[in-house]
C-alpha positions as CSV (number, residue, x, y, z in Angstrom):
1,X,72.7,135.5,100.4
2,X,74.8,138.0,102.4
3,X,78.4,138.0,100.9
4,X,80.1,136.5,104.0
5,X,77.8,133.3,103.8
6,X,78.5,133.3,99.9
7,X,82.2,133.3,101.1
8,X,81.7,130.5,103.6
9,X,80.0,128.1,101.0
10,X,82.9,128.7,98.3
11,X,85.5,128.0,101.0
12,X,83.4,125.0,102.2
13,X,83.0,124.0,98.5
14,X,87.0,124.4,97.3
15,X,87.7,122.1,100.5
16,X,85.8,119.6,99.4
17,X,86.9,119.5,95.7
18,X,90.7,119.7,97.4
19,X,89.6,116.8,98.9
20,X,88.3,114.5,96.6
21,X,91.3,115.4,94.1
22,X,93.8,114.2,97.1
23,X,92.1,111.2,97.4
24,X,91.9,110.2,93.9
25,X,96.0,111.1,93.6
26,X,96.6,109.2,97.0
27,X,95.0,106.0,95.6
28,X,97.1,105.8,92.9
29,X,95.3,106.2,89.6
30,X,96.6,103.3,87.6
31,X,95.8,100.7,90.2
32,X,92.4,99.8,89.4
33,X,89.8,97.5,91.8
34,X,90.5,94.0,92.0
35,X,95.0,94.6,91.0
36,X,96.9,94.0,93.3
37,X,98.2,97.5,95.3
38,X,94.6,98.6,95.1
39,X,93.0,100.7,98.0
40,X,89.7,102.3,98.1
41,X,86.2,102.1,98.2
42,X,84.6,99.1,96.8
43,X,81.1,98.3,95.7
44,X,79.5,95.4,97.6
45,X,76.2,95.1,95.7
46,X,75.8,91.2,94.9
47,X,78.7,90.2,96.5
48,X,78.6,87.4,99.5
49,X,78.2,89.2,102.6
50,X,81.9,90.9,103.4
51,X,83.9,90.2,106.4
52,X,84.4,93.0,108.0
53,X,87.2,94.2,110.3
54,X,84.9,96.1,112.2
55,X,80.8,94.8,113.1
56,X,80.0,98.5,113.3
57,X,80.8,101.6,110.9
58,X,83.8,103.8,111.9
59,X,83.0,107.6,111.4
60,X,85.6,110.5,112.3
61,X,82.8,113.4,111.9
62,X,79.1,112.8,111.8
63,X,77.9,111.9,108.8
64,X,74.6,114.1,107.0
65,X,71.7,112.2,107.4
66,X,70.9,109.5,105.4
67,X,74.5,109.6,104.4
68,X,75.1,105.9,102.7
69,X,77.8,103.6,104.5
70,X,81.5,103.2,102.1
71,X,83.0,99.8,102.2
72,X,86.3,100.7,102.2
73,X,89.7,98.3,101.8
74,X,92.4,100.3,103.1
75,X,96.3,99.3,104.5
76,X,95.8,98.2,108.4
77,X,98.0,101.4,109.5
78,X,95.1,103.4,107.6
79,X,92.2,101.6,109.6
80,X,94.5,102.1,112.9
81,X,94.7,105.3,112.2
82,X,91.4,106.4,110.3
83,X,91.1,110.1,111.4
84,X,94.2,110.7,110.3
85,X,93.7,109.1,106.7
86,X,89.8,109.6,106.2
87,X,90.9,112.8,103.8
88,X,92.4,110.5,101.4
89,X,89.5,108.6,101.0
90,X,86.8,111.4,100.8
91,X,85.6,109.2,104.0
92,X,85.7,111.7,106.6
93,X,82.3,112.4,107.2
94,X,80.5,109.2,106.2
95,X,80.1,105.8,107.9
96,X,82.8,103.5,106.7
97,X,82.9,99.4,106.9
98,X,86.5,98.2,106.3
99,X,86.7,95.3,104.7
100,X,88.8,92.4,105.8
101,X,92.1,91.9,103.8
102,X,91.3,88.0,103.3
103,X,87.9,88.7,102.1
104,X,89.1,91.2,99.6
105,X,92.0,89.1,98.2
106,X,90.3,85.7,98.1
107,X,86.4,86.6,97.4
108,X,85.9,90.0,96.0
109,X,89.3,90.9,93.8
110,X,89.2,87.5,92.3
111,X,85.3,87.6,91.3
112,X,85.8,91.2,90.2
113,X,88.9,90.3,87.6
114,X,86.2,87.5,86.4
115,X,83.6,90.0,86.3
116,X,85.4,92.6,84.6
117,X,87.4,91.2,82.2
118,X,90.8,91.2,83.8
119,X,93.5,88.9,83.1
120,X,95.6,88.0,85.9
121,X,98.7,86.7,83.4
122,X,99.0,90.8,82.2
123,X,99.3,92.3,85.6
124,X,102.5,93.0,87.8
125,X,101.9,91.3,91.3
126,X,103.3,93.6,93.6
127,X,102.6,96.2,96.3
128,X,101.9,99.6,95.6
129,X,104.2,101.2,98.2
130,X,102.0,105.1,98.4
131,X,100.8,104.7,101.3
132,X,101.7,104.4,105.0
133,X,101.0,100.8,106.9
134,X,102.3,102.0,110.2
């Protein structure tokens, strides 16, 4: 591998770590799936069919091929504005389904506390505020 290719793939590599590390700090840490304030990517397996915002995935860049679909919940200003946002979710160059925020909060969250052992009674009900709902 000539050196400036070996330089290309480092660069290309140390963007993409930059990336994922922004999006894990932008999602706020010590909000986990199902508490209220979460945003992120979800896992959908065994669920009831989500409601989705969109029929069709959104994708800013193409995606490799074969590249999985993310169902993401996001903040509506993030969904608005998805190529703007993408970054924070690592989302930028895969197919992304955004769940609807009625789904989320009455299906999924609930039967994901259930699931996982949360107890609603030991968790602060309010909005994380990091993020932008324009």
């Amino acid at each position: 591998m000539t050196h400036m290719k070996r330089f290309i793939a480092t660069v290309a590599l140390a963007t993409l770590a930059a990336a994922s590390c922004s999006a894990m700090a932008a999602t706020g840490v010590s909000v986990s799936v199902g508490q209220p304030g979460f945003y992120g990517q979800i896992d959908v397996g065994g669920y009831p069919q989500p409601q989705l915002v969109y029929a069709q995935p959104v994708m800013v860049r193409p995606a490799p091929y074969g590249a999985a679909p993310m169902y993401l919940y996001a903040p509506p200003g993030h969904i608005k504005h998805w190529s703007r946002y993408c970054n924070r979710y690592g989302a930028c160059n895969r197919p992304v389904y955004f769940v609807q925020d009625r789904w989320y909060r009455n299906d999924y969250a609930p039967r994901y506390r259930r699931e996982h052992g949360y107890d609603d009674r030991h968790h602060h009900h309010h909005r994380h505020h990091d993020h932008d709902d324009d």
